[in-house]
N, C-alpha and C positions, 0 to 999 in steps of 0.2 A: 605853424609848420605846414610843409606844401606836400604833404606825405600822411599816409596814416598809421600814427602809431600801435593803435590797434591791432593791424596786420602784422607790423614789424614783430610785436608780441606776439603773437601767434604763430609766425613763423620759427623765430626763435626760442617759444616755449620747446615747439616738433623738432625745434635741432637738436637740442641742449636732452629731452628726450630719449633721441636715437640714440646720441653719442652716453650719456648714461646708463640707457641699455644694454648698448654694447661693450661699455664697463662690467656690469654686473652677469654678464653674460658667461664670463669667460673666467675672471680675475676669483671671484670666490670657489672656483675649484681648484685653484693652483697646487692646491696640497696634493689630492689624488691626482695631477697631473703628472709630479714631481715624482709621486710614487709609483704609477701603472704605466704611465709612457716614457719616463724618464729616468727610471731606474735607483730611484734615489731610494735604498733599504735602511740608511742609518746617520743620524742627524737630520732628522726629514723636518725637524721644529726650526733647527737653525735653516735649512736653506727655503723652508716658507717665510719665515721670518727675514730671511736675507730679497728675497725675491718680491715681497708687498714693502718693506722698506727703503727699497735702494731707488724706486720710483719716487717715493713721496720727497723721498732728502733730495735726491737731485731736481724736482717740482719747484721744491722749497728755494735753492739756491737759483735757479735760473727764472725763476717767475718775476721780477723785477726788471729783469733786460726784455722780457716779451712785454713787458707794460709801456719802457722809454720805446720800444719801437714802434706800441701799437698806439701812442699819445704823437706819434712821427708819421706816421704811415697810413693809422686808421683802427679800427680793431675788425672790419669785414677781414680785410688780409691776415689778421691774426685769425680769425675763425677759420676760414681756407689752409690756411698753413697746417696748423695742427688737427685740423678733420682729414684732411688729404694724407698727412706723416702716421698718425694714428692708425688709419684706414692700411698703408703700406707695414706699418709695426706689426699688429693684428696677424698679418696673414703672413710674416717672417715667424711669430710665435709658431705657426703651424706647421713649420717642417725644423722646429729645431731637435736634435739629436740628442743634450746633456744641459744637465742644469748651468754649467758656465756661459752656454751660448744665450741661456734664456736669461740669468742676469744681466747680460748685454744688451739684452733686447729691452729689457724692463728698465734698464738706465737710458736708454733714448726714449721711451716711452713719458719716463719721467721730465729727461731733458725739452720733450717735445710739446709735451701740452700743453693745454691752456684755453680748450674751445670755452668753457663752460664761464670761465671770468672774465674772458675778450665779452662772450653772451650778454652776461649780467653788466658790463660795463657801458656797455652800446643800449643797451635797454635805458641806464641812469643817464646816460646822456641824449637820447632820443625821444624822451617821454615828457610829456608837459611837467612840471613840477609838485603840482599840486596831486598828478596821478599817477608816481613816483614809486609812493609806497605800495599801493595795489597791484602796479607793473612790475614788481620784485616780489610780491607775495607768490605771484601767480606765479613766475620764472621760479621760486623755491621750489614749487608742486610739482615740475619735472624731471628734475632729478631725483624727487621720492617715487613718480608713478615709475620713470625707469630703475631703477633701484627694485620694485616693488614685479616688475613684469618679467626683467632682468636673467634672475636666480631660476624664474619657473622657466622663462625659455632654454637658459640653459641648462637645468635640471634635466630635461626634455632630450637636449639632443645630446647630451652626455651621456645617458645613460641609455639611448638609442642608437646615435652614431658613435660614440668616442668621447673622451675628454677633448683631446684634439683640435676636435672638429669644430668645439665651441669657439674655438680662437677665429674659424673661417666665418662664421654664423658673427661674431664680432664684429669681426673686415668687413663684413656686408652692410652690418646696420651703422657704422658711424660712417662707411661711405656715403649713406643717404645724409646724414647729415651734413659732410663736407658740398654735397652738390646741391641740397639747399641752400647753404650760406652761400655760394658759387652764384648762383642766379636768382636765389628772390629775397635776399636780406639787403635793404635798402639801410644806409649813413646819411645821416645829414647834419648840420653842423659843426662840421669839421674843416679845419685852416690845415692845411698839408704843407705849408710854406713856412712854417715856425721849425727852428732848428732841431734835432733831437738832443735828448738831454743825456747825461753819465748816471749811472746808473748809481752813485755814490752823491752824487747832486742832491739824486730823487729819495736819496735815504736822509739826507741832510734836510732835504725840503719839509720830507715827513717826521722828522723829529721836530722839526719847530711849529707843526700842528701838533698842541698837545690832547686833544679831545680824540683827534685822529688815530695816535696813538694809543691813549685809551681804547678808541672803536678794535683797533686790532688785537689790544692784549684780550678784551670780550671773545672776539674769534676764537684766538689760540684757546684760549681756556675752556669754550664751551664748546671747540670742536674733540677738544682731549677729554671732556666730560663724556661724549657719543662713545670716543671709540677706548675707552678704557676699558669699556663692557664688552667692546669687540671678541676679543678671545677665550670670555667666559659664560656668554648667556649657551650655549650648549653644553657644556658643561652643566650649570648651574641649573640646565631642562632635566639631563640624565641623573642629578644628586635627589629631583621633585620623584624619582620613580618611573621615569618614563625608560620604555627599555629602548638597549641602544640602533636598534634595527627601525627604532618610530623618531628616534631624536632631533633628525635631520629635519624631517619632515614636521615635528611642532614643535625645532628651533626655526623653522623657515616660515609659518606661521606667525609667530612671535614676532621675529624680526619684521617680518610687513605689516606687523599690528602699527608699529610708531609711523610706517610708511602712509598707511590709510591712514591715519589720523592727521599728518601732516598735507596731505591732499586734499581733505577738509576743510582744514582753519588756516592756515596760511595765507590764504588770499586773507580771511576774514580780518584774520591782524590785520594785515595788511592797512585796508581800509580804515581798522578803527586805531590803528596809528596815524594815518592823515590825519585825525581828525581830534585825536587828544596827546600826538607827539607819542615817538617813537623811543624816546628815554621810557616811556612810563610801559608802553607795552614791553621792553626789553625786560624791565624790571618784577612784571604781570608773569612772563615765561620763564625768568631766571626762579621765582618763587615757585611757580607752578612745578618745573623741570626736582626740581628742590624737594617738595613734598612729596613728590611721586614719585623718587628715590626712597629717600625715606621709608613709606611704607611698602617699597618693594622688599625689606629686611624680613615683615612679617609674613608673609606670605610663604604656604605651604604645599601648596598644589598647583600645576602648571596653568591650569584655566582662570584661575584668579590672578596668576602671575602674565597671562597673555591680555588681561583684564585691564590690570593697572598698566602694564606698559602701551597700552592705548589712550589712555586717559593720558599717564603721564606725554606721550606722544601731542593730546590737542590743547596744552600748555607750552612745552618745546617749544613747537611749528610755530611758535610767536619769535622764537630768539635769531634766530640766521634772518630772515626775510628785515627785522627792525635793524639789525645792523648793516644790512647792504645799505638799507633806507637812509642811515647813520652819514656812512659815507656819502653818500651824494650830498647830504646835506653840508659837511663839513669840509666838501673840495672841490676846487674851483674845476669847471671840463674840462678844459686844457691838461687837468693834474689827473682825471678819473681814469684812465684807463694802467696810467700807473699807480694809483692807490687801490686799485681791486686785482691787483699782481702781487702788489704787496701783502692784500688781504688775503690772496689765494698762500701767498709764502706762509703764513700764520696761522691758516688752518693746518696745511701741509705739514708742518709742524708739531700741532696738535697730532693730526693723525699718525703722525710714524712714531710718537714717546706715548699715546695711548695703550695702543696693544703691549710695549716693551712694558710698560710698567703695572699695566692690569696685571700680564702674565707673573709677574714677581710678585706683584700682593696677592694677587690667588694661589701663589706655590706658598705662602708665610699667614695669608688667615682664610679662615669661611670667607665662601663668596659671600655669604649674604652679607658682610662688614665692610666690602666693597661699595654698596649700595648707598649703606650711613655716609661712608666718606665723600661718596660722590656728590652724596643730597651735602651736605654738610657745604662743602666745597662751593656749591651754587648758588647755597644759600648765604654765604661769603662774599658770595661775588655781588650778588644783588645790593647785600648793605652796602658794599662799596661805591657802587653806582648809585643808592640815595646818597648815600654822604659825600661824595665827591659831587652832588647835584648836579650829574650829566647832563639831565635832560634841560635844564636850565643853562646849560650851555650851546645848545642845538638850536642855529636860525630857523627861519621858515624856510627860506630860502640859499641856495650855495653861496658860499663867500670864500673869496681867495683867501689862500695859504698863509699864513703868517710866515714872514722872512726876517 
């Protein structure tokens, strides 16, 4: 390569970053937003619930058309696109008046994005082969550190300036990100002169990779494993004793436990999946994620419960980073920037039946039976990935798509 990927990574870790941050900045106060600036006194579950949902489904359904264009086009354009849409979204949330205007805005939000899988796509296509997996370990670590930097900044000016204002504080930071990828995210290996494809092509193209396929039902499954717990680990802080005026505050703890942890080991995977194959680390983190469910059941106090979900955390941080790995390995470049659209549809997925259905087993049993299920669930998932011998079906290197 006549470029350094090094840099490319580095840059694109700071985008994907920003634009994380400025996720987490804003988006998890939506409730008290809906409540103190927007007036919303009754059904305030359904219109959070309508408002973090109506992003992810409409993500899910148009992430596939942002892949055929960005496999046509490039995926820098696709970064630019939606850092720049995003950045204009952001700062529309900030003078909306009623929760209908803001579901509007949250459905182009939804319809619009996609910095973060154009990111990771351009990384799997721009990185030597061999330093693949480490180049993706590393790009996981950024959307946990913004995830993890996130919530405090916007904790910060929310309760300093406004809910509000967090949306403007948003607009600002993924603008940084759009104007990085604007001028110092360098493509290369890329044919602009190959036709684009239908978006029903590229669903057809990906059912006849059946490994591929495989790779993304892993997603879906272990992105619903995350967010299952979404709408219950504060709760489940407040049932430990903790009173509800601290709750926030060591659920916000808790929550960046798994974040730190994944900041950690992520790259480490990374690496020592190059180097004993990436089935076998997926399969290391499915069990890990697994166990550490498990004994989150026993657990009686919130310190030993912020405890285990760190631990369980530098087990996880093996499973996303092995499966982006997955993909590149099992799809040809010409096909990757539509099979990590598809991949983005699959988590997106996951995350909007996560929270719906956490929240129904936690109104029908103990949280803490949540936890079994979950473990249980991953621990399912893992035999089927030995017995379906994955990893023994994964090249060294990319090979086209079976047709």
């Amino acid at each position: 390569m006549n470029f350094s990927w090094k840099r490319n990574l580095i840059i694109l870790w700071i985008g994907v970053f920003f634009c994380s941050t400025a996720y987490s900045i804003s988006i998890p106060f939506l409730p008290l937003f809906l409540s103190s600036d927007l007036g919303v006194r009754n059904h305030l579950e359904f219109w959070s619930g309508l408002s973090f949902g109506i992003t992810f489904l409409a993500s899910a359904l148009v992430s596939p058309f942002w892949g055929s264009l960005a496999d046509k086009y490039g995926r820098k354009p696709m970064l630019i696109r939606s850092g720049y849409s995003l950045a204009v979204l952001y700062l529309i949330n900030f003078f909306v008046q009623d929760p209908y205007s803001l579901i509007v805005v949250r459905l182009f939000q939804g319809l619009l994005a996609g910095f973060v899988p154009a990111a990771i796509a351009l990384v799997g296509t721009n990185t030597p082969e061999e330093k693949t997996g480490y180049a993706l370990g590393i790009m996981s670590t950024a959307g946990a550190t913004g995830g993890i930097i996130g919530p405090l900044i916007g904790g910060f000016v929310s309760h300093y300036y406004g809910n509000r204002s967090a949306f403007l504080f948003s607009a600002i930071v993924v603008l940084v990100s759009a104007i990085i990828a604007t001028f110092w995210v360098k493509e290369e290996n890329f044919n602009r002169n190959k036709a684009r494809s239908h978006v029903m092509d590229d669903i057809r193209e990906a059912r006849a990779n059946r490994v591929f396929v495989t790779v993304l039902g892993m997603m879906g499954i272990c992105t619903f494993s995350v967010m299952i717990l979404e709408p219950l680990l504060t709760v489940y802080v407040m049932e430990m004793g903790v009173q509800p005026d601290r709750a926030s505050l060591s659920s916000g703890i808790i929550f960046s436990a798994v974040g730190v942890a994944t900041v950690i080991m992520a790259p480490r995977w990374g690496k020592l999946g190059s180097r004993i194959g990436f089935g076998k680390v997926l399969v290391i983190g499915l069990i890990g994620g697994a166990v550490g469910n498990l004994l989150q059941f026993f657990t009686t106090g919130y310190v030993a419960f912020g405890i285990l979900r760190f631990v369980y955390g530098l087990f996880f941080a093996a499973v996303f980073p092995a499966i982006n790995a997955m993909i590149v390995q099992v799809t040809e470049p010409a096909f990757r920037g539509r099979a990590f659209s598809l991949n983005q549809s699959a988590a997106q997925i996951g995350t909007m039946a996560g929270p719906i259905i956490g929240g129904v087993l936690g109104g029908w049993l103990p949280i803490r039976w949540i936890f079994i299920i979950n473990g249980l669930a991953l621990l399912a998932t893992a035999i089927v990935v030995k017995w379906s011998r994955l990893e023994h079906k994964l090249p060294g290197v990319a090979k086209p798509v079976e047709k």
